[in-house]
OpenMM code with the backbone's topology and positions (N, CA, C; nanometers):
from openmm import Vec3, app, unit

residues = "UNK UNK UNK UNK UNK UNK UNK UNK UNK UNK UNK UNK UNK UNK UNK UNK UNK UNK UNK UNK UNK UNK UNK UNK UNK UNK UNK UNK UNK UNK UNK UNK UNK UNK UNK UNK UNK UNK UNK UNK UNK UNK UNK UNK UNK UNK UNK UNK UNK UNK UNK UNK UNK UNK UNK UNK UNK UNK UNK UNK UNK UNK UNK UNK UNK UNK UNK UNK UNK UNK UNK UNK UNK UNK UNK UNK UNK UNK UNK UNK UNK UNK UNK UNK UNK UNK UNK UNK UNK UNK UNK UNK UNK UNK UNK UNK UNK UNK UNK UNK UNK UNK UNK UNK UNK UNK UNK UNK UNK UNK UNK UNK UNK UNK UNK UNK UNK UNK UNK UNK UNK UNK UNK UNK UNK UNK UNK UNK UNK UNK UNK UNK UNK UNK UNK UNK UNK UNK UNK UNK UNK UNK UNK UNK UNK UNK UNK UNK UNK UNK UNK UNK UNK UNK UNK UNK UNK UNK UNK UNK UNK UNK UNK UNK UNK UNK UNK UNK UNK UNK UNK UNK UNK".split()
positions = [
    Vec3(1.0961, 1.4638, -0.5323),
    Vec3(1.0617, 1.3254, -0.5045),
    Vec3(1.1881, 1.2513, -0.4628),
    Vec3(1.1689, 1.1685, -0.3670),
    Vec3(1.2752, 1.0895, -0.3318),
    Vec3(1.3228, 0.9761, -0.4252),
    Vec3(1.4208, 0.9524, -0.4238),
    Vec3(1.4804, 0.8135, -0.5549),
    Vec3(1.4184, 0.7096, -0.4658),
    Vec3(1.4154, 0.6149, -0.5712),
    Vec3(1.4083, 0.4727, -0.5037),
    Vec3(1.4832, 0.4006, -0.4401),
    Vec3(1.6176, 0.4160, -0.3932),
    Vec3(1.6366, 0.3769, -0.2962),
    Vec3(1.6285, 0.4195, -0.1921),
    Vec3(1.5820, 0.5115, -0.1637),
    Vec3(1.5531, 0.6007, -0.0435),
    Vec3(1.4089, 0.5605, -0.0071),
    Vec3(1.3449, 0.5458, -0.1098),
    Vec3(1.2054, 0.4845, -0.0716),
    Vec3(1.2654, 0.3228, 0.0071),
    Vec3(1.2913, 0.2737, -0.0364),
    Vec3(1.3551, 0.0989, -0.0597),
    Vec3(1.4224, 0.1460, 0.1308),
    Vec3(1.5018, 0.2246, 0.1090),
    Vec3(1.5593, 0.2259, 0.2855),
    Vec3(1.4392, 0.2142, 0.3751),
    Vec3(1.3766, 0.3228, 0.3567),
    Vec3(1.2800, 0.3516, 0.3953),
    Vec3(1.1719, 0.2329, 0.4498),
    Vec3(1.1508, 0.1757, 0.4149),
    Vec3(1.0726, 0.0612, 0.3455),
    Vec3(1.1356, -0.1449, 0.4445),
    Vec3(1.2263, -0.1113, 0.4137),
    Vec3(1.3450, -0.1926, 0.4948),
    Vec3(1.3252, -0.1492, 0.6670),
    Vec3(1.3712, -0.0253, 0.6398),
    Vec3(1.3981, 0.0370, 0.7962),
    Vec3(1.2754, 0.0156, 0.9156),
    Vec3(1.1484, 0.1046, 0.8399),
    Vec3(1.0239, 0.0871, 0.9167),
    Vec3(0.9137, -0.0358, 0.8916),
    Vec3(0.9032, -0.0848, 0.7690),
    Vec3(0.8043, -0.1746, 0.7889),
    Vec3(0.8606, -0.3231, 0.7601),
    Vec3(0.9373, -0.3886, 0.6997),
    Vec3(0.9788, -0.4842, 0.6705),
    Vec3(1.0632, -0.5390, 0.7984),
    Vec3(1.0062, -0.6783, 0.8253),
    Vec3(1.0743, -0.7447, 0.9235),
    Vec3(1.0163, -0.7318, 1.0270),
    Vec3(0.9046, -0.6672, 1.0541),
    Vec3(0.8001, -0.6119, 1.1483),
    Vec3(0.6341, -0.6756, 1.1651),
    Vec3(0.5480, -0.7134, 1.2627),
    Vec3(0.4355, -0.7794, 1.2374),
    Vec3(0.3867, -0.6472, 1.3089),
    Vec3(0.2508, -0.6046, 1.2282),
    Vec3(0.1931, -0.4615, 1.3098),
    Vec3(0.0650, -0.5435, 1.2982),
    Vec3(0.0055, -0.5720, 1.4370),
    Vec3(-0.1218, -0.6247, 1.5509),
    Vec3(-0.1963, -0.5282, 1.5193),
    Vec3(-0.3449, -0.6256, 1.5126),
    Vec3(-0.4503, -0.5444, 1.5341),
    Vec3(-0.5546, -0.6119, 1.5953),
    Vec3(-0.6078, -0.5788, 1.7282),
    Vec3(-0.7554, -0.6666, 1.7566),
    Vec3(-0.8723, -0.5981, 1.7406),
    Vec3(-0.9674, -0.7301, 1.6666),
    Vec3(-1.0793, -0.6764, 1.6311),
    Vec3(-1.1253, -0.7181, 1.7614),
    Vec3(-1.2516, -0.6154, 1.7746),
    Vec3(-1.3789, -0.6328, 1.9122),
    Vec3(-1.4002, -0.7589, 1.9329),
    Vec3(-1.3876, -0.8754, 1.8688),
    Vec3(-1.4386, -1.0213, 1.8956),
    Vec3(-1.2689, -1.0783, 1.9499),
    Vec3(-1.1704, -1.0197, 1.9509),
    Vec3(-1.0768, -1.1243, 2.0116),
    Vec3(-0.9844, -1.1335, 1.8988),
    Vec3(-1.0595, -1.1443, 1.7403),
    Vec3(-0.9581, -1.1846, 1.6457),
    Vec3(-0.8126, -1.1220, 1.6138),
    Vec3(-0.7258, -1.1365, 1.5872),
    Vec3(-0.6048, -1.0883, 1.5737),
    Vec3(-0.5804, -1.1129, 1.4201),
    Vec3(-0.5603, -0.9944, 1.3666),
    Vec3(-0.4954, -0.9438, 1.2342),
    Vec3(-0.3260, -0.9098, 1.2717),
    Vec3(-0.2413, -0.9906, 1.1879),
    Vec3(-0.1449, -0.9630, 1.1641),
    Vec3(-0.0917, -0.8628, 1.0599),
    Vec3(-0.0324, -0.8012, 1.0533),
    Vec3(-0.0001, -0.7491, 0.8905),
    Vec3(0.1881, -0.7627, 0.8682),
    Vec3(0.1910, -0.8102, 0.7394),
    Vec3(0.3449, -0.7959, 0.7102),
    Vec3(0.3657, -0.7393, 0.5876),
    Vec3(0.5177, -0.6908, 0.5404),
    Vec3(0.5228, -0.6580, 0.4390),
    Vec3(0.6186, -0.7081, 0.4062),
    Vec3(0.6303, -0.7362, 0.2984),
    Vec3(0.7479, -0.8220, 0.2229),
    Vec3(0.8132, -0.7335, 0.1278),
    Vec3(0.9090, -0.7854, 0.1505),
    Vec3(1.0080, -0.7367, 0.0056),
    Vec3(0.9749, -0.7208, -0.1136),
    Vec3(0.9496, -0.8243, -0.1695),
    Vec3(0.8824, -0.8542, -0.2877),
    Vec3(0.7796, -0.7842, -0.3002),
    Vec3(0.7174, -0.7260, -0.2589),
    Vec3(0.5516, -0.6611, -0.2722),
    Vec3(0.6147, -0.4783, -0.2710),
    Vec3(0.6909, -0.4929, -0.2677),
    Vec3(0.7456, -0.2961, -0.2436),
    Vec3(0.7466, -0.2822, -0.3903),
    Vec3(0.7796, -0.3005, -0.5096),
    Vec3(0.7430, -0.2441, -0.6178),
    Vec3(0.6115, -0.2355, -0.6449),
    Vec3(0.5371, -0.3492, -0.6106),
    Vec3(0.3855, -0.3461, -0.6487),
    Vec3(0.3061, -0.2113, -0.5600),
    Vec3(0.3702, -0.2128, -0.4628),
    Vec3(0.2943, -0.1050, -0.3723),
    Vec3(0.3611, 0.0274, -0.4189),
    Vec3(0.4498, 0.0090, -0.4545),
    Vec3(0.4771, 0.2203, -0.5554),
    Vec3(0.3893, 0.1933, -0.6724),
    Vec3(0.3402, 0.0918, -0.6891),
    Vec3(0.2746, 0.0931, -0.8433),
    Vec3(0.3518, 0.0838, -1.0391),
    Vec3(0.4549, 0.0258, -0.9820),
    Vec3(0.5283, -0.0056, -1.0681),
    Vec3(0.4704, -0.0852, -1.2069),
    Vec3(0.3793, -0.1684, -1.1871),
    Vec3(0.3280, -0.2157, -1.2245),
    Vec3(0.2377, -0.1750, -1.3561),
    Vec3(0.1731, -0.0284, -1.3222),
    Vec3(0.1104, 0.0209, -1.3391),
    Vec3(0.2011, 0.0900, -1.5087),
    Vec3(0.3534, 0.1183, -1.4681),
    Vec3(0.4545, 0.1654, -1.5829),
    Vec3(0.5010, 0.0402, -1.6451),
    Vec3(0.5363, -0.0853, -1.5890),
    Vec3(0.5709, -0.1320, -1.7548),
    Vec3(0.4792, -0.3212, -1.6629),
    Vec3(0.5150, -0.3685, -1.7058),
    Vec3(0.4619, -0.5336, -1.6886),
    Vec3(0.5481, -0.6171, -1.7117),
    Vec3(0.6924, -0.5893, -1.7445),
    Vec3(0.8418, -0.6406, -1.7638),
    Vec3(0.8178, -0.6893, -1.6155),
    Vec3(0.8365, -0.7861, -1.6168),
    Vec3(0.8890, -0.8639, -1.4730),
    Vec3(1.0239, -0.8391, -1.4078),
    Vec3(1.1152, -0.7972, -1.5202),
    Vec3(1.2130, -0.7849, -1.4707),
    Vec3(1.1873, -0.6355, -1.3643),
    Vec3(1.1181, -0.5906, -1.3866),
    Vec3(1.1510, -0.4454, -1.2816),
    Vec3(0.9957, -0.4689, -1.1844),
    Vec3(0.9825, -0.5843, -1.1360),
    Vec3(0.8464, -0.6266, -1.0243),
    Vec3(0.8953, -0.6936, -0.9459),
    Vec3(0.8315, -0.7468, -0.8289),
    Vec3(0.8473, -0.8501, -0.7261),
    Vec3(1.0150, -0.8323, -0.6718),
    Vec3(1.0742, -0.9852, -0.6650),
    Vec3(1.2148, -0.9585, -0.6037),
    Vec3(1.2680, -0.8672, -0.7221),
    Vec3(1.3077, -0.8968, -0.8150),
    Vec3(1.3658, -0.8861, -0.9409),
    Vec3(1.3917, -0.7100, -0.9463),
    Vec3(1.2260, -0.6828, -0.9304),
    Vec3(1.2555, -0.5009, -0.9268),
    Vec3(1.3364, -0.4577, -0.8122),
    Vec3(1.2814, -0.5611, -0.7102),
    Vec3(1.3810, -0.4991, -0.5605),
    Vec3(1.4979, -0.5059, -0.5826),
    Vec3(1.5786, -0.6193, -0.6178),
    Vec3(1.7150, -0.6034, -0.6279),
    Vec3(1.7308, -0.5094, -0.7569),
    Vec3(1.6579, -0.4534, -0.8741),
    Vec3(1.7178, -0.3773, -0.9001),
    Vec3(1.7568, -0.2503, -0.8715),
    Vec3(1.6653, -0.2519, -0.8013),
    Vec3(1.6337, -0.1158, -0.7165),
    Vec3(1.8008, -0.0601, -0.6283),
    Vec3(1.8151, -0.1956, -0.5623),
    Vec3(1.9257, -0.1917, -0.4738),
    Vec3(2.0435, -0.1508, -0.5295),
    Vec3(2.0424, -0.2490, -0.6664),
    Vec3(2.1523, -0.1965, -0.7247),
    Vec3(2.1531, -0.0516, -0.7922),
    Vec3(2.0547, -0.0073, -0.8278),
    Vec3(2.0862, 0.1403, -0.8714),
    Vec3(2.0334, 0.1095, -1.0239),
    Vec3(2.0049, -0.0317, -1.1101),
    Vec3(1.9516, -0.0152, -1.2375),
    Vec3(1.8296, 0.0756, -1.2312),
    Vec3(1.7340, 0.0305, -1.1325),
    Vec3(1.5952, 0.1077, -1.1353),
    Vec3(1.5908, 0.1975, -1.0728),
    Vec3(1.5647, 0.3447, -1.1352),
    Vec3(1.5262, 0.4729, -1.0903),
    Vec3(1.4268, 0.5408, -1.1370),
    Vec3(1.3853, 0.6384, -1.0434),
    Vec3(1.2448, 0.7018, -1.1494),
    Vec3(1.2908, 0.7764, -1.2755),
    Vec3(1.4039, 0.7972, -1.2414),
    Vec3(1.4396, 0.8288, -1.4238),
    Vec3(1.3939, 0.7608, -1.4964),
    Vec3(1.4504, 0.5920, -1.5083),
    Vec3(1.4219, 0.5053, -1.5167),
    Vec3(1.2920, 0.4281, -1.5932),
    Vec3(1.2347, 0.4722, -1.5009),
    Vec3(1.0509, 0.4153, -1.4955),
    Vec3(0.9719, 0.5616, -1.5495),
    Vec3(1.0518, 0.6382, -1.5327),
    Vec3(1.0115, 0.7935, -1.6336),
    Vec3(0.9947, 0.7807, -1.8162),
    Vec3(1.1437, 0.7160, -1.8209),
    Vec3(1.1574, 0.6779, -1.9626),
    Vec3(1.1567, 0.5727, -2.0264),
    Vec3(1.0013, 0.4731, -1.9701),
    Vec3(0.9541, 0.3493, -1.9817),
    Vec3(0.8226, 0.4178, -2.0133),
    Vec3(0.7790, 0.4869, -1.9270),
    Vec3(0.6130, 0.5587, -1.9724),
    Vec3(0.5983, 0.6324, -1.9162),
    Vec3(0.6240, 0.7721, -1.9402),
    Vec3(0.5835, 0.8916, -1.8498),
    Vec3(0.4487, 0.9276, -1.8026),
    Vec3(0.3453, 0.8640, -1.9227),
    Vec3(0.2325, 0.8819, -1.8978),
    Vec3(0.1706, 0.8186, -1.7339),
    Vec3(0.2591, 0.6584, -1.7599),
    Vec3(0.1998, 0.5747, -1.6429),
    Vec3(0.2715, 0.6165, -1.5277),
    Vec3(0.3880, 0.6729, -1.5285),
    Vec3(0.4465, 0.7458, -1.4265),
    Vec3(0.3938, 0.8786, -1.3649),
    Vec3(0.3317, 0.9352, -1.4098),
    Vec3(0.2276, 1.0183, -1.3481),
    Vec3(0.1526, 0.9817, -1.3192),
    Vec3(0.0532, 0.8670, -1.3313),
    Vec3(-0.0273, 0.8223, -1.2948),
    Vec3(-0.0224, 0.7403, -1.1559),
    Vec3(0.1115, 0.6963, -1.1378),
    Vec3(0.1561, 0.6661, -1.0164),
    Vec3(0.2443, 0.7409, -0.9342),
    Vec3(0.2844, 0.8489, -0.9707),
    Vec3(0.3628, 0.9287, -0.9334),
    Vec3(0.3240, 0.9711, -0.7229),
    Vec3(0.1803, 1.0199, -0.7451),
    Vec3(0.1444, 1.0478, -0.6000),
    Vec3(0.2222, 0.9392, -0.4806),
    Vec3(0.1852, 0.7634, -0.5406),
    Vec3(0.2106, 0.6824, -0.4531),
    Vec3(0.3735, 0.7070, -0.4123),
    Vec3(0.4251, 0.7395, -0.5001),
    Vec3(0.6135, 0.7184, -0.4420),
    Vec3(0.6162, 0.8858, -0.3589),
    Vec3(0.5395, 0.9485, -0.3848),
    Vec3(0.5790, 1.0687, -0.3504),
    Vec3(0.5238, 1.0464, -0.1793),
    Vec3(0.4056, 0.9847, -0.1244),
    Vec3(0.3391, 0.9785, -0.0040),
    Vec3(0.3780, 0.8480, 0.0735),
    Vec3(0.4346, 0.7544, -0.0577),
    Vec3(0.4883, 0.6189, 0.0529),
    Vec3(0.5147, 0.6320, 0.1841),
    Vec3(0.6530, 0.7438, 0.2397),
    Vec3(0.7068, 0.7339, 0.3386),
    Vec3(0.5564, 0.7495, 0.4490),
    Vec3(0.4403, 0.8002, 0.4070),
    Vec3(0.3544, 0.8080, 0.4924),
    Vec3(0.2871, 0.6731, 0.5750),
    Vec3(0.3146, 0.6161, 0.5109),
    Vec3(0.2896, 0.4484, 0.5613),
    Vec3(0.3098, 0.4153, 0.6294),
    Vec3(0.3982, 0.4145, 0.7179),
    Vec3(0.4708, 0.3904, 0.8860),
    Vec3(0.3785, 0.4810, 1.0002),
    Vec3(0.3472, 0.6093, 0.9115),
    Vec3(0.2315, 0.6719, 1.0230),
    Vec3(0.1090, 0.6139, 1.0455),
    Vec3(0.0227, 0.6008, 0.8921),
    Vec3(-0.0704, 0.4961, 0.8533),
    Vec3(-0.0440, 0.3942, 0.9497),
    Vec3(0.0002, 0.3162, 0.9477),
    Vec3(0.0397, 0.2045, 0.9947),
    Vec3(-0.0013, 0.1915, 1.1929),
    Vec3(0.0793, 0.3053, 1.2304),
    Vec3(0.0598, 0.3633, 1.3921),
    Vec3(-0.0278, 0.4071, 1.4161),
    Vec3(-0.1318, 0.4927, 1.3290),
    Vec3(-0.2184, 0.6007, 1.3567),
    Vec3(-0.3971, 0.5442, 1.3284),
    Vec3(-0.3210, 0.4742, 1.1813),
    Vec3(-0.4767, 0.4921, 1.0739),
    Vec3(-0.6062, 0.3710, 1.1271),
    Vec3(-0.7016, 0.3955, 1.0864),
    Vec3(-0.8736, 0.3457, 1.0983),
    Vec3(-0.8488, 0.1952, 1.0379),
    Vec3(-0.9006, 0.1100, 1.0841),
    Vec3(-0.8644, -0.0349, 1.0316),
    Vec3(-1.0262, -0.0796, 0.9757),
    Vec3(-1.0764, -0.0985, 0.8792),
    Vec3(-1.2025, -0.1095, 0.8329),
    Vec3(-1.1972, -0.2589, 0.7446),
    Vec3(-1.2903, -0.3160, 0.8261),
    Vec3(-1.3832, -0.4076, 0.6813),
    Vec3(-1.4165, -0.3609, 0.5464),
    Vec3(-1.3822, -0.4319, 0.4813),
    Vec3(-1.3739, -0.3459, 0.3222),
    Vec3(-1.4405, -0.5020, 0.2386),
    Vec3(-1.5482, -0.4334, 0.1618),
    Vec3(-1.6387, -0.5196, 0.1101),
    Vec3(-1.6768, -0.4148, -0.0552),
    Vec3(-1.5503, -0.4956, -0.1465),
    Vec3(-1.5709, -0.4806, -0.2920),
    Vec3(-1.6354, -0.4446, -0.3819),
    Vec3(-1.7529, -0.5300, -0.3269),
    Vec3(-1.8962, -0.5728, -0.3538),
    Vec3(-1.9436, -0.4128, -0.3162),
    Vec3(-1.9623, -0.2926, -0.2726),
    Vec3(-2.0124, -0.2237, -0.1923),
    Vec3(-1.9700, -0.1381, -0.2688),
    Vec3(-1.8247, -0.1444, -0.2803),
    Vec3(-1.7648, 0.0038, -0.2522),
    Vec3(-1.7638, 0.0336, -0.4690),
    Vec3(-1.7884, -0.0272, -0.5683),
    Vec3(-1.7998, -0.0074, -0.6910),
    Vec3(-1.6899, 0.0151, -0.7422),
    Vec3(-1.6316, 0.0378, -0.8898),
    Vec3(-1.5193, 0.1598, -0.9333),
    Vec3(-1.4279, 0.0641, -0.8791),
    Vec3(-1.3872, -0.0352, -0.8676),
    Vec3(-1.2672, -0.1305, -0.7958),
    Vec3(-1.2813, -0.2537, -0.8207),
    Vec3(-1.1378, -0.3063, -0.8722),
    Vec3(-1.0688, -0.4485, -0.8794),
    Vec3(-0.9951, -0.4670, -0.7699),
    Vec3(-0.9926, -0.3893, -0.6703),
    Vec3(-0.9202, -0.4412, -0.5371),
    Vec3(-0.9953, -0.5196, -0.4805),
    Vec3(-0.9551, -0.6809, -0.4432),
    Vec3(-1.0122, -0.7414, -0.3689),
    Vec3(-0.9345, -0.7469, -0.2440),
    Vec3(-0.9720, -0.6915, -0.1639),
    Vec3(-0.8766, -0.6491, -0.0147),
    Vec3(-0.9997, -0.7133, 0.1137),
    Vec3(-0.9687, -0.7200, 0.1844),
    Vec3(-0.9936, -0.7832, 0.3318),
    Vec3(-1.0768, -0.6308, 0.4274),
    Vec3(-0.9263, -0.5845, 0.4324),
    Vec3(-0.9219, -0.5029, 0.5230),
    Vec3(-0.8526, -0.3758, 0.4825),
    Vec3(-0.9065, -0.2438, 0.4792),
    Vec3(-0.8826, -0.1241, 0.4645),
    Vec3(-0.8056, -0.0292, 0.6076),
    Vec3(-0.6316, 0.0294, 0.5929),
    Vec3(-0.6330, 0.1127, 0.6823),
    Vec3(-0.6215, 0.2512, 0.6411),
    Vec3(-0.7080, 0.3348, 0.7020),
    Vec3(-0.7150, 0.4843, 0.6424),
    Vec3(-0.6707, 0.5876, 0.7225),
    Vec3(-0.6182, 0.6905, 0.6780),
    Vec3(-0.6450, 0.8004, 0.7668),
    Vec3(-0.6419, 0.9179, 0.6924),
    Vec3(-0.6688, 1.0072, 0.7517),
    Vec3(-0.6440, 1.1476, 0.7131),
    Vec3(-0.4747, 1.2085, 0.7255),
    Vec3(-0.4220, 1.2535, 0.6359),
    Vec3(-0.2896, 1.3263, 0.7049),
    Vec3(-0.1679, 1.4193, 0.6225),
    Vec3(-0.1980, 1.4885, 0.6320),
    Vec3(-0.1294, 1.5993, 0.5553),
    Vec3(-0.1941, 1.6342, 0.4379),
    Vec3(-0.3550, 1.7098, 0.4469),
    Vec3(-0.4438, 1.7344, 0.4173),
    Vec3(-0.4364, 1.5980, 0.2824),
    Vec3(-0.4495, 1.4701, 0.3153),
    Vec3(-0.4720, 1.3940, 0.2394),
    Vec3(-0.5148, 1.2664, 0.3021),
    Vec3(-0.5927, 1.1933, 0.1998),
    Vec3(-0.7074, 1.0440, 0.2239),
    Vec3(-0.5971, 0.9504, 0.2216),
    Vec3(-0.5223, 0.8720, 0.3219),
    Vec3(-0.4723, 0.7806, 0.2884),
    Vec3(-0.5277, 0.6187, 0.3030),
    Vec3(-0.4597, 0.5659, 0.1990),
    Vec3(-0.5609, 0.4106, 0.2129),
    Vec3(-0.4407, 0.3114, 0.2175),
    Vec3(-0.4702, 0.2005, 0.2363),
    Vec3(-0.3873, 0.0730, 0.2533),
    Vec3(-0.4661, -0.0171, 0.2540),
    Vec3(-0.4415, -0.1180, 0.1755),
    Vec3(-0.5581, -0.2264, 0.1342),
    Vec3(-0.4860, -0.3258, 0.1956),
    Vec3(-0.5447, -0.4520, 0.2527),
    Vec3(-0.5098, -0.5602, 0.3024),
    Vec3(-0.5603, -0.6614, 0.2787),
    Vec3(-0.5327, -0.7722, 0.2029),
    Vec3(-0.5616, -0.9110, 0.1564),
    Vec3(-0.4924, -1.0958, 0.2495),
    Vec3(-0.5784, -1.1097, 0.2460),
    Vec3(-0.5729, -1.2616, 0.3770),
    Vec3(-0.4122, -1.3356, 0.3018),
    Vec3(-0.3491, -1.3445, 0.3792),
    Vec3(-0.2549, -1.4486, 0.3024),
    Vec3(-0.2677, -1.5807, 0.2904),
    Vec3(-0.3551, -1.6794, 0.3755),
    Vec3(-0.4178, -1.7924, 0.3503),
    Vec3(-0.5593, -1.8069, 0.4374),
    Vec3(-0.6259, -1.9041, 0.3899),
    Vec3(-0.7388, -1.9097, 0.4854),
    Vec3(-0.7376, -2.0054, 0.6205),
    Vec3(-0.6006, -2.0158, 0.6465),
    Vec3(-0.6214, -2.0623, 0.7442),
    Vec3(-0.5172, -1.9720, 0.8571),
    Vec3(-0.4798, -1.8490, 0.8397),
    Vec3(-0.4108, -1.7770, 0.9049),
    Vec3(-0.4705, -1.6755, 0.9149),
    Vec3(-0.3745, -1.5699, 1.0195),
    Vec3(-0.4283, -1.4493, 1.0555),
    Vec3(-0.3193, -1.3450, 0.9880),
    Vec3(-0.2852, -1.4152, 0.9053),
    Vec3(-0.1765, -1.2511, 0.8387),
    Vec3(-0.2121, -1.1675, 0.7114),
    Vec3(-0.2404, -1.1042, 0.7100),
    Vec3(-0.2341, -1.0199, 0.5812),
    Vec3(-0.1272, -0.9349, 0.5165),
    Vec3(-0.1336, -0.8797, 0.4019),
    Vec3(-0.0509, -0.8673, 0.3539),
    Vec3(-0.0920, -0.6953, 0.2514),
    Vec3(-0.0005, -0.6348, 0.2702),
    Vec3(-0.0951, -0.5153, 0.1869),
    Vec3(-0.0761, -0.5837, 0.0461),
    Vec3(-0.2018, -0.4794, -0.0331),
    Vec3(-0.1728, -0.5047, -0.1890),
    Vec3(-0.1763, -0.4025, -0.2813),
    Vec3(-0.2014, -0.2949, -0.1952),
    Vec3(-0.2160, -0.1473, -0.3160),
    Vec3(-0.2622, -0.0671, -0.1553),
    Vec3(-0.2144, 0.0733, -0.2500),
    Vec3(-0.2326, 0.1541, -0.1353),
    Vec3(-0.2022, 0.3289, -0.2639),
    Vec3(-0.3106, 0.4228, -0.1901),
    Vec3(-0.3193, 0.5324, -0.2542),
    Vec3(-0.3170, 0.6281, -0.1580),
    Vec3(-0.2853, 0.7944, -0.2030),
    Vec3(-0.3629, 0.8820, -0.1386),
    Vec3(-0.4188, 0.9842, -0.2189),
    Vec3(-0.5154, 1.0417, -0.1735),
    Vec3(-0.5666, 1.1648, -0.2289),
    Vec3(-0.5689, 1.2745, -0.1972),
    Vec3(-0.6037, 1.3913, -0.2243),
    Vec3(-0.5922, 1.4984, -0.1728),
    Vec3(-0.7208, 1.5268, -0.0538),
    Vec3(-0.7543, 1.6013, -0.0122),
    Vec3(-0.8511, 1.6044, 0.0963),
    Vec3(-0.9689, 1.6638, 0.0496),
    Vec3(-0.9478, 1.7886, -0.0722),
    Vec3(-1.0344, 1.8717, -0.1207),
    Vec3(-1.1481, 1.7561, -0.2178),
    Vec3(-1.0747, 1.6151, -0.2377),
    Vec3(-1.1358, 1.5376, -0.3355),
    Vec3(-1.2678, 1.4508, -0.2888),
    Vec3(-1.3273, 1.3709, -0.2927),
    Vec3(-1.4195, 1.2820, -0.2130),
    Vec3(-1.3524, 1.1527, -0.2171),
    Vec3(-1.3556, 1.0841, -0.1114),
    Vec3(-1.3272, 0.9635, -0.0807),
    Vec3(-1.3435, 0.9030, -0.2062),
    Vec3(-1.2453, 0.7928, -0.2643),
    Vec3(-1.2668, 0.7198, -0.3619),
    Vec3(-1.3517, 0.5997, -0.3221),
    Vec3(-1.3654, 0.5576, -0.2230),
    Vec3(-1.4279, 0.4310, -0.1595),
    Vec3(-1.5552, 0.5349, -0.0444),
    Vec3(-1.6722, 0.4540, -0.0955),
    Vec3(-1.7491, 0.5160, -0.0343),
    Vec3(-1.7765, 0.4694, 0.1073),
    Vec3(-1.8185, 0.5290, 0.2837),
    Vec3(-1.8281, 0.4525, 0.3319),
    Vec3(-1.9549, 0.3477, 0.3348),
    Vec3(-2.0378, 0.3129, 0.2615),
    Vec3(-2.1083, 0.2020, 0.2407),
    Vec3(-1.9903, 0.0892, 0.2066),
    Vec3(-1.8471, 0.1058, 0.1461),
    Vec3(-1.8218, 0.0018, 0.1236),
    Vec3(-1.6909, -0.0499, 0.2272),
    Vec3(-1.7360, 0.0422, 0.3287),
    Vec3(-1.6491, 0.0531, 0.5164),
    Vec3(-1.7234, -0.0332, 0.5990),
    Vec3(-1.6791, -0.1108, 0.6758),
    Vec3(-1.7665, -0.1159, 0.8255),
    Vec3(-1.6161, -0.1206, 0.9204),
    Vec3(-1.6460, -0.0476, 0.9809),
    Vec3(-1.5280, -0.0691, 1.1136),
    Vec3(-1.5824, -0.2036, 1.2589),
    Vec3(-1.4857, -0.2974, 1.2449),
    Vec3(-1.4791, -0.3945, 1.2972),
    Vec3(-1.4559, -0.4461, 1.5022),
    Vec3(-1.4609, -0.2990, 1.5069),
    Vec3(-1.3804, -0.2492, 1.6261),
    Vec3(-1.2671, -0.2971, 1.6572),
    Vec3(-1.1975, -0.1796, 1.6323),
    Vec3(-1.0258, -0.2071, 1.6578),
    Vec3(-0.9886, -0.1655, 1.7269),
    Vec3(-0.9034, -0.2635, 1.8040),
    Vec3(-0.7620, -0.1631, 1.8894),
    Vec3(-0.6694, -0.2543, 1.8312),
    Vec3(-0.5487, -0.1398, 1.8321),
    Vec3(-0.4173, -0.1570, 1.7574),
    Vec3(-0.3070, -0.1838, 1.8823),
] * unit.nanometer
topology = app.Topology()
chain = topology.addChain("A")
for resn in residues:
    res = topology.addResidue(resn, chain)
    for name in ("N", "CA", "C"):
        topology.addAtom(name, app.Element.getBySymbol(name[0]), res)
């Protein structure tokens, strides 16, 4: 597994500082950004302790500095660190996601088994695995979104989101 700052480069390099376009069939334009602040929440950090100090900016700069490592977040809760473990291991896949993946209407209500309230779903298949990226409106009077969680699975598994709780919006990217 890669350390966290290598994720964090990573992360900086390809998606941060970047607006990745999407038009739906009616004209509308989806923005997407990613922020700084949201890169711990999206390895799932969250998930290992609820200390603020290692979330949002706070985790990022620790990150930078070298306090936070998966050692680190290993010997905070190993349990919850396996449990998030997949996400840091497939992150770097996100920049492909990002270029490649299915942009879907995603309706909560539908899909069961979920507290994600997301907008917009991007998926793909890739390296025999389900990848997802959830996307939530950043205000209602804009077109940007913002991811808020993002998983993958293996391929042999069934979709965690069923497509009843998909509609594809018609996209071009």
């Amino acid at each position: 597994m890669k350390d966290l700052q290598d994720l964090q480069q990573y992360y900086e390099q390809t998606l941060c500082d970047r607006v990745f376009r999407y038009s739906l069939a009616n004209g509308t334009l989806i923005d997407v950004i990613f922020y700084r602040e949201a890169f711990c929440h999206l390895l799932g950090i969250q998930h290992i302790t609820k200390n603020r100090r290692f979330i949002g900016q706070n985790g990022y700069e620790r990150i930078r500095s070298g306090k936070l490592t998966v050692n680190t977040l290993k010997s905070m809760n190993r349990a919850g660190f396996g449990k998030v473990k997949h996400r840091m291991e497939h992150f770097p896949l996100i920049g492909h996601l990002m270029e490649h993946g299915d942009l879907f209407r995603f309706y909560p209500e539908r899909a069961g088994r979920t507290r994600i309230q997301a907008t917009f779903l991007i998926h793909q298949e890739e390296q025999e695995l389900y990848l997802h990226l959830f996307l939530a409106k950043e205000s209602p009077k804009s077109n940007i979104y913002a991811p808020m969680s993002n998983f993958s699975l293996p391929l042999h598994l069934e979709p965690l989101y069923p497509p009843a709780g998909l509609t594809s919006p018609g996209i071009s990217a």
